[in-house]
C-alpha positions as CSV (number, residue, x, y, z in Angstrom):
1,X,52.2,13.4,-7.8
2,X,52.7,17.1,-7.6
3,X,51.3,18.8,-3.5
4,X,50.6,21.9,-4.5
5,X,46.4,21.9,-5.2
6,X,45.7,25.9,-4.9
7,X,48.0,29.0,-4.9
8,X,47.6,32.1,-2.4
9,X,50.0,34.9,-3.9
10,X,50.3,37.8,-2.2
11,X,51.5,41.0,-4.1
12,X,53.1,43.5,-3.0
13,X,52.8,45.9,-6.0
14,X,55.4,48.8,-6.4
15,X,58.6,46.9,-5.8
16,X,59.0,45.9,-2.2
17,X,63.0,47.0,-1.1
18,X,64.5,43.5,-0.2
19,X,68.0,44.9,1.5
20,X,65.7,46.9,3.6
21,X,63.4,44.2,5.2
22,X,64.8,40.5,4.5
23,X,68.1,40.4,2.3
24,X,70.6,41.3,4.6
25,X,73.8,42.7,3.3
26,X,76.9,43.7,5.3
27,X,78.7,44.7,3.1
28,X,76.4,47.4,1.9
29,X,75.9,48.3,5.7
30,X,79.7,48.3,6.0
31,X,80.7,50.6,2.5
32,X,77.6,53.2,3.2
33,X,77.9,56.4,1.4
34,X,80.5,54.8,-1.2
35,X,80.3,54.5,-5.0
36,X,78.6,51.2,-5.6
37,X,79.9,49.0,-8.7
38,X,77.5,50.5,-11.3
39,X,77.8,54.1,-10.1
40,X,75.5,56.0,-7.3
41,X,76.0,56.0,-3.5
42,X,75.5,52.8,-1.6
43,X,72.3,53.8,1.5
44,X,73.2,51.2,4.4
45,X,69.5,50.4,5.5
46,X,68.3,52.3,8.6
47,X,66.6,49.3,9.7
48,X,68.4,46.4,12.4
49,X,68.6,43.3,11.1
50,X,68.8,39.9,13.2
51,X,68.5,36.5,12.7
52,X,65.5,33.6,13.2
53,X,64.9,30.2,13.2
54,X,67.2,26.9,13.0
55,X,68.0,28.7,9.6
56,X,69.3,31.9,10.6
57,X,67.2,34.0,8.0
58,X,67.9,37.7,8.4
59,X,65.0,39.9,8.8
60,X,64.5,43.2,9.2
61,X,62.7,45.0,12.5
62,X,59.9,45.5,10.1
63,X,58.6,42.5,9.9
64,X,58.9,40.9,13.3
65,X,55.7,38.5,12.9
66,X,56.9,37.1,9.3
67,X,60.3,36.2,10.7
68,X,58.7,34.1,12.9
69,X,58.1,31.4,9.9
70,X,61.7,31.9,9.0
71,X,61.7,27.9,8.4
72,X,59.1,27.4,6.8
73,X,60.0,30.0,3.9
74,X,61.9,28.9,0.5
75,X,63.6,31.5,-0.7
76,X,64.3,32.3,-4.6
77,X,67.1,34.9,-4.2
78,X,67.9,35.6,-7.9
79,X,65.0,36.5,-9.6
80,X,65.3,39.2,-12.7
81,X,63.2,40.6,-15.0
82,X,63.1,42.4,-18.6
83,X,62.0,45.4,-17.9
84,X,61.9,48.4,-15.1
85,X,58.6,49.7,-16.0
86,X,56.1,48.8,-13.4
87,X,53.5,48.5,-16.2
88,X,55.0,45.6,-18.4
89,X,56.3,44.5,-15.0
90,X,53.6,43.2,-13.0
91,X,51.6,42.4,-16.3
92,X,54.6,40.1,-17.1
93,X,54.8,38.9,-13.6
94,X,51.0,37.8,-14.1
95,X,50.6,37.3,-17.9
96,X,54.2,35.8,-18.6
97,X,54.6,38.9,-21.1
98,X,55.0,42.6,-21.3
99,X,54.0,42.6,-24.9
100,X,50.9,44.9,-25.0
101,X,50.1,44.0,-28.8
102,X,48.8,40.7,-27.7
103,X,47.0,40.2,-24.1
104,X,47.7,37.3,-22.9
105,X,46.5,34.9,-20.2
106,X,46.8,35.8,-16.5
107,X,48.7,32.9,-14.4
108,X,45.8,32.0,-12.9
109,X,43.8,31.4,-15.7
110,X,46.4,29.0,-17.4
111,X,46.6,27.2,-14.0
112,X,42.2,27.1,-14.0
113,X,42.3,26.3,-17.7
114,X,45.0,23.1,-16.8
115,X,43.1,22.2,-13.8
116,X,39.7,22.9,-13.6
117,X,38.7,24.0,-10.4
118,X,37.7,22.0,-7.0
119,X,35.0,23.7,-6.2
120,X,31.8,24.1,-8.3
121,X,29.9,26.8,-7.3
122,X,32.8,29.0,-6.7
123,X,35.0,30.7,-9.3
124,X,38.0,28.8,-9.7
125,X,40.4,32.3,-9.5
126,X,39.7,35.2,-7.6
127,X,41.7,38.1,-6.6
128,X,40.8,40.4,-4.2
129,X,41.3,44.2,-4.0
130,X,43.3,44.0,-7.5
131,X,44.7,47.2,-8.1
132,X,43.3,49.5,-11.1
133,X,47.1,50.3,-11.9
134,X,49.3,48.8,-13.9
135,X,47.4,46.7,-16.2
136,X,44.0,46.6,-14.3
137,X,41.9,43.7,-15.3
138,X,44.5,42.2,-17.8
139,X,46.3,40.8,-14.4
140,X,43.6,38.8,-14.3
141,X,41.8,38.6,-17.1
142,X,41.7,35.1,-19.5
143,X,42.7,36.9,-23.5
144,X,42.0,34.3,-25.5
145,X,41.3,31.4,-23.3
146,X,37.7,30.7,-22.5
147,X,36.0,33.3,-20.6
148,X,34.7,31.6,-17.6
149,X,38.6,31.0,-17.0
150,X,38.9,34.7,-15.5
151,X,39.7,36.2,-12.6
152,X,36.8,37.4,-10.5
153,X,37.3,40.7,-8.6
154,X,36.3,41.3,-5.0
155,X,36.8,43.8,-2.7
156,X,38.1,44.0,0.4
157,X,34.9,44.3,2.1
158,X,34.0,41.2,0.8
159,X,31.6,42.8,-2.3
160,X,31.3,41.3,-5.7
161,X,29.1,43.6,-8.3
162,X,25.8,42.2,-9.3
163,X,25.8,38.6,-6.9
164,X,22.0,39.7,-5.4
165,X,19.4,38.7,-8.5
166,X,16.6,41.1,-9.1
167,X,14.3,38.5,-9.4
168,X,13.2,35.4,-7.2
169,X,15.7,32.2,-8.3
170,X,12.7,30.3,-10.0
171,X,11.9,32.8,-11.5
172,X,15.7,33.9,-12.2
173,X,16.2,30.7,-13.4
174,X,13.3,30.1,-15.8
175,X,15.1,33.1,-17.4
176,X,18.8,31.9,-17.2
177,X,17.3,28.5,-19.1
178,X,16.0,30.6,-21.9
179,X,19.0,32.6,-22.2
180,X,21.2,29.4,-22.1
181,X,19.2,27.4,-24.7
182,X,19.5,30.6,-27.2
183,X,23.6,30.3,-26.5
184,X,23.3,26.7,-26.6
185,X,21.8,26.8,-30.4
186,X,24.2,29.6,-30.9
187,X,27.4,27.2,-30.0
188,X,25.9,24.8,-32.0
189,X,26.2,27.3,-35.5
190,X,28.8,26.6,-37.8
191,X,31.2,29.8,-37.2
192,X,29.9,30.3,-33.7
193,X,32.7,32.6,-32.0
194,X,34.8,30.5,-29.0
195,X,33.6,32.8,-26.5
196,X,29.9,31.5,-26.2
197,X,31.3,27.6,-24.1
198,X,32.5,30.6,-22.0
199,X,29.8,32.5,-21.6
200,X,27.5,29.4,-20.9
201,X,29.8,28.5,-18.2
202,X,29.9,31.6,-17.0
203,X,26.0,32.0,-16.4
204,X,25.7,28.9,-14.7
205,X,28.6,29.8,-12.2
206,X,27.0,33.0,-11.2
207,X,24.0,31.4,-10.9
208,X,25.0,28.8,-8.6
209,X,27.3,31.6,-6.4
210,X,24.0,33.3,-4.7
211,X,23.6,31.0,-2.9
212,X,27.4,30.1,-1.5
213,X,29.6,33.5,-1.8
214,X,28.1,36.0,1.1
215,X,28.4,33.4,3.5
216,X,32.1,32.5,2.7
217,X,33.2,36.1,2.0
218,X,30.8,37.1,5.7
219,X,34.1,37.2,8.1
220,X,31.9,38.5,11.2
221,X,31.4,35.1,11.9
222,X,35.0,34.2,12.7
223,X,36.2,34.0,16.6
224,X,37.5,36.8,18.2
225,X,40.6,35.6,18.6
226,X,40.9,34.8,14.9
227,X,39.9,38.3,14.0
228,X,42.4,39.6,16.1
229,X,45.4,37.4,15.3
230,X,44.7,38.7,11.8
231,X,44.7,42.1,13.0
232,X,41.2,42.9,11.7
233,X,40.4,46.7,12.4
234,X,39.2,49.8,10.8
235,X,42.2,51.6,8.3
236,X,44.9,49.9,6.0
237,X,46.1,47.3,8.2
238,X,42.3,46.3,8.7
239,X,41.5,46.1,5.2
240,X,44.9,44.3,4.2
241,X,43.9,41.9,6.8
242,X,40.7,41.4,6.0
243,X,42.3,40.0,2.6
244,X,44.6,37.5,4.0
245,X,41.8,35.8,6.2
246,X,39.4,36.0,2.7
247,X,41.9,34.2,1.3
248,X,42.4,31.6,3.9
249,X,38.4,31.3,3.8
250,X,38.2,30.6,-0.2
251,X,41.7,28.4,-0.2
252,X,39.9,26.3,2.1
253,X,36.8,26.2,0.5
254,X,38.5,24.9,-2.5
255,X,38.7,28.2,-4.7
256,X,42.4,27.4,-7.2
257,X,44.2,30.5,-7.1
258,X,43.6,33.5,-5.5
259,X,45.5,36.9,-5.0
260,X,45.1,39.2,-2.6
261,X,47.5,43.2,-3.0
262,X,49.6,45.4,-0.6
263,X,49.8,48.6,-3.1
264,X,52.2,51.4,-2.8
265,X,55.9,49.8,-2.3
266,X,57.2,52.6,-4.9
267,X,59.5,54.9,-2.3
268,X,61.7,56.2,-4.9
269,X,61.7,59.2,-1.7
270,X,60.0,59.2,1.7
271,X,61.4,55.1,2.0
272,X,62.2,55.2,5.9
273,X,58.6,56.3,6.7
274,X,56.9,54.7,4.1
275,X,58.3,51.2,4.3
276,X,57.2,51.4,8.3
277,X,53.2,52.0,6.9
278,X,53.5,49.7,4.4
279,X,54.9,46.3,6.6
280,X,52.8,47.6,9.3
281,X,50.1,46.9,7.0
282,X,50.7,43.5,5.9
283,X,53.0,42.0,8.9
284,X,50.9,40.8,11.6
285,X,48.1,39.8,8.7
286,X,50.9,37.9,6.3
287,X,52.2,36.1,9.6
288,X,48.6,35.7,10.6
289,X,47.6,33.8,7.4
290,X,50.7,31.5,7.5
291,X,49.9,30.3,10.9
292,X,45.9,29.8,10.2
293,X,46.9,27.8,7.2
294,X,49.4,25.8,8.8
295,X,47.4,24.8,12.0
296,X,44.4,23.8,9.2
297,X,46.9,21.4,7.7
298,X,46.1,23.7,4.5
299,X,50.1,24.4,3.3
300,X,49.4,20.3,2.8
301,X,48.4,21.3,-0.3
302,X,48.6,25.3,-0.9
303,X,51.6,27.0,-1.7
304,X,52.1,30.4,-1.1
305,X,53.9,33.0,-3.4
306,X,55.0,36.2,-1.5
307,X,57.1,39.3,-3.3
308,X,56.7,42.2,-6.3
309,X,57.1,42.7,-9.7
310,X,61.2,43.3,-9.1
311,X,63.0,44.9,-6.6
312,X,65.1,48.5,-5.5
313,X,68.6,49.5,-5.7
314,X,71.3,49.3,-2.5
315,X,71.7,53.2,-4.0
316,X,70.3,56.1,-3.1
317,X,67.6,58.1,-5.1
318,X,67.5,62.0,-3.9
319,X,67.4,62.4,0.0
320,X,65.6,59.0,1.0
321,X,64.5,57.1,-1.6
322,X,65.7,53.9,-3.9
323,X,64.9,53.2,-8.0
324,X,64.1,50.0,-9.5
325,X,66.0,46.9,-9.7
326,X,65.5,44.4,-12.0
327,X,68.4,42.8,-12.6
328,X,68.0,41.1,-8.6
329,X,65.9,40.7,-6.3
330,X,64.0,37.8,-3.9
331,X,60.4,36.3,-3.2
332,X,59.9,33.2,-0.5
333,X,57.3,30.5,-1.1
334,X,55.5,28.6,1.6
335,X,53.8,25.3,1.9
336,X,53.5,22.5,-0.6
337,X,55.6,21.3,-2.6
338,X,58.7,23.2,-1.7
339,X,61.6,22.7,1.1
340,X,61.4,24.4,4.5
341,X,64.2,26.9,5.4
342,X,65.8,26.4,1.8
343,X,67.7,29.3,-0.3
344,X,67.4,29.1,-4.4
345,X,70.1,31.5,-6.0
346,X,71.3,35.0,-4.4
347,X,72.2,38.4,-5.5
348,X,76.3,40.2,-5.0
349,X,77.4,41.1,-1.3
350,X,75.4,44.5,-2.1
351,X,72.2,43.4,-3.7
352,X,72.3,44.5,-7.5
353,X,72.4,42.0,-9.8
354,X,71.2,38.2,-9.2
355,X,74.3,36.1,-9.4
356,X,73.4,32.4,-7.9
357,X,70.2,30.4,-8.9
358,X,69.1,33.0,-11.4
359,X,65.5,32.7,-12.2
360,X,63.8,35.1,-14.8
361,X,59.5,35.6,-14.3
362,X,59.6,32.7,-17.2
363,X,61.4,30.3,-15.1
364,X,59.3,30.8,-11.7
365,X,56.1,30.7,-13.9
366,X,57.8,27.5,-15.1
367,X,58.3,26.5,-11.7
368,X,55.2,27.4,-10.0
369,X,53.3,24.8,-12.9
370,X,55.2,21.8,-12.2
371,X,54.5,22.9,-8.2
372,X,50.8,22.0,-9.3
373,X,51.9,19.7,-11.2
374,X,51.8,20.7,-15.0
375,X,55.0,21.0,-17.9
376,X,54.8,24.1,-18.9
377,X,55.9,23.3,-22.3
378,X,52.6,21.1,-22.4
379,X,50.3,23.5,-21.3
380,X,49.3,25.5,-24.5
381,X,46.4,26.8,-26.4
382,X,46.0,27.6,-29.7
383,X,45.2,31.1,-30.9
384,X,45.4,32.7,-33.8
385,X,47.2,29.8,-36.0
386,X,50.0,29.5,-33.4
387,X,50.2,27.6,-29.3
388,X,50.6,30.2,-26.9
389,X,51.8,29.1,-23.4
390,X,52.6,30.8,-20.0
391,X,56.1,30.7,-20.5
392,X,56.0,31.7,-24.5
393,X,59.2,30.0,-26.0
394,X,61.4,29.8,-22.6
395,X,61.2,28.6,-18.7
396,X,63.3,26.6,-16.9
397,X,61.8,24.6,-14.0
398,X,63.8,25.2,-10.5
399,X,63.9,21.4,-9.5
400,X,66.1,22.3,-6.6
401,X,63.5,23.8,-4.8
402,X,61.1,20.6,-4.4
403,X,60.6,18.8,-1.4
């Protein structure tokens, strides 16, 4: 029976530079300002590195409070992708394709679509703060499955357009049960289109919502001393926070997937200063949300995806900055499902290409579905006279990871 019930991911969108904050190389430390093996100057990282946990993980000085869960983390060291884009990227990363001819299902939707949700007066997928880059709304958007199978957007102030009715709920609903029975007899219409089922569901959800979602999204009411764990404060490292302990809040109340996003991990220059903004943004509130969950007993049954659409080069690019790297790079997973203080794959002594346990986004999509327990060769739905599936014609599940 598969452990993994819900999924927080958190995305760091931009490419987050591994040999800078937790894959360690000495030998790129040891040959800086040489010619690397594909050409361009090896950049030793200006950051120290030491070692935590029984496990011995290497982490960077920026991020002191995520090394503290050093054995809890699974790593998946040799991750690549197709393309070095950021746009077909992260869409790929969440959609399973970079094809822009034919949209195609966000991860979460296939996983709401499989499972149904838990909870039923609360969207099944939500992702807070989405960025507007990079694909927007097809991240989380359903294509061609069943509307109601969506993402729904929230910020990070806890605000979701149109959730306070104009009108009283009798009076609200006397309408809705108009509306409904007009989509019902519409469904019921030979050559009715597939979205209606959707749209249905979708009315009866938001109707049901009023009533549930300030409350759960209100985080005034935490403790103090939760609030400031998380690091919850005015600026970027506030609002980033306020995402992790939003998503801690709807995990536990049952919601399937949700996302919460770190933007701004593209230092292609300014990388020493802006990699200290960016994990000072989402250090204290990552390490914060893995603790909350783990003292909940909720990594029981939530596994937690961590990492960007691919990574950056052990070379330089101009005076501080690194280019994109697809061909190697690392995410960790915690919590159900996986082993604690457990390395899948790895990338060459400097950090280029993925040589060990090499996973492409088709085979951790593959991966994450058995985690929740569904074959992702099973999983289809049929579109357009052909079955479309997360992982399109490929994916190899990474059984070595499974506790």
């Amino acid at each position: 029976a598969p452990k993994a019930k819900k999924i927080i991911f958190i995305f760091m969108e931009g490419a987050m530079s591994g040999v800078d904050t937790f894959d360690y190389k000495p030998e790129l430390q040891k040959n800086d300002g040489k010619t690397g093996p594909g050409g361009g100057t090896l950049v030793a990282s200006r950051f120290g590195f030491k070692q935590y946990g029984e496990t011995g993980s290497w982490f960077s000085d920026l991020l002191p409070n995520i090394a503290t869960h050093a054995d809890k983390f699974c790593w998946l060291r040799g991750l690549h992708t197709d393309t070095p884009a950021h746009p077909q990227a992260v869409v790929q990363l969440h959609t399973g394709s970079a094809n822009a001819a034919l949209t195609r299902p966000s991860m979460g939707s296939w996983l709401l679509y499989g499972l149904g949700t838990e909870n039923q007066d609360l969207p099944g997928y939500i992702t807070i703060n989405p960025s507007p880059n990079f694909g927007g709304a097809v991240n989380y958007g359903s294509a061609f499955l069943p509307a109601h199978f969506q993402g729904t957007r929230i910020t990070d102030q806890g605000f979701l357009s149109n959730l306070k009715a104009a009108s009283a709920a009798t009076a609200q609903r006397k309408q809705l049960d108009l509306i409904q029975s007009m989509n019902r007899d519409l469904a019921g219409t030979p050559g009715a289109p597939d979205p209606v089922d959707g749209i249905i569901a979708s009315y009866e959800l938001g109707f049901r919502m009023q009533d549930k979602v300030p409350a759960l999204l209100d985080i005034s009411k935490e403790p103090e001393h939760v609030k400031e764990a998380y690091g919850i404060k005015d600026g970027p490292a506030g609002a980033f926070a306020r995402q992790c302990l939003m998503a801690r809040r709807l995990s536990e109340a049952g919601v399937r997937f949700v996302e919460i996003c770190q933007p701004g991990w593209d230092h292609h220059n300014n990388l020493h200063k802006g990699l200290i903004e960016r994990t000072g943004n989402v250090d204290q509130a990552t390490a914060a949300l893995l603790t909350d969950l783990d003292q909940r007993g909720l990594l029981d049954d939530t596994l937690v995806l961590f990492g960007s659409e691919f990574g950056r080069q052990p070379t330089s690019q101009g005076k501080d900055g690194r280019d994109h790297n697809i061909t190697g790079y690392s995410m960790f997973m915690a919590g159900a499902g996986v082993k604690k203080g457990y390395t899948h794959g790895g990338t060459d002594e400097f950090g280029i290409k993925a040589v060990d346990g090499r996973m492409h986004t088709n085979d951790l999509h593959a991966t994450i579905l058995a985690l929740m327990g569904l074959d992702h060769e099973d999983l289809t739905y049929r579109y357009a006279g052909r079955d479309f599936r997360l992982t399109d014609v490929a994916g190899k599940v990474a059984k070595e990871i499974f506790a």
